[in-house]
C-alpha positions, 0 to 999 in steps of 0.5 A: 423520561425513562422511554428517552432513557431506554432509547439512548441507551439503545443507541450507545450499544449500536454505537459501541457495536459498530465502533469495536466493528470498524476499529480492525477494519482501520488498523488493517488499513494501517497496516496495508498502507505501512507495507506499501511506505517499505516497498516505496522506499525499497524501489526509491532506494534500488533506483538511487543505486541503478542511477549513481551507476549508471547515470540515468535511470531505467527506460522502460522501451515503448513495449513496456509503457502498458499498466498491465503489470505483467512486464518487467516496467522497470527493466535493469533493476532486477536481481543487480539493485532489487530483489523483485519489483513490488506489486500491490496485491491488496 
């Protein structure tokens, strides 16, 4: 009896351990997901703006089609309706 005893208490401390471990881990996580909601809603906004002005939205030309991040993929939104283009860097 006192062996089962000893071995679940083993395992509440490993488990407490891994809990306090991976509970950082999640808000981190939040926290990241939080920051990409407000660059959603920043683009969402510049591109309202850019429409009700010009009446269409951005094209961005077949030489800027690529997902390599480096070209300007919404071209006419920067500086007039956005500040830069948010880029996910986690």
């Amino acid at each position: 009896m006192i062996e089962l005893l000893i071995t679940i208490a083993i395992l509440g401390i490993i488990s407490a351990t891994g809990w306090v471990a991976i509970n950082p881990l999640k808000r981190a996580g939040q926290a990241r997901d939080a920051v990409r909601k407000s660059d959603l809603k920043q683009l969402q906004t510049a591109l309202q703006f850019y429409f009700l002005e010009q009446r269409a939205f951005p094209y961005p030309g077949p030489d800027n089609l690529s997902d390599s991040g480096e070209a300007d993929w919404i071209p006419g939104l920067v500086p007039d309706y956005i500040k830069k283009i948010p880029k996910d860097t986690f």
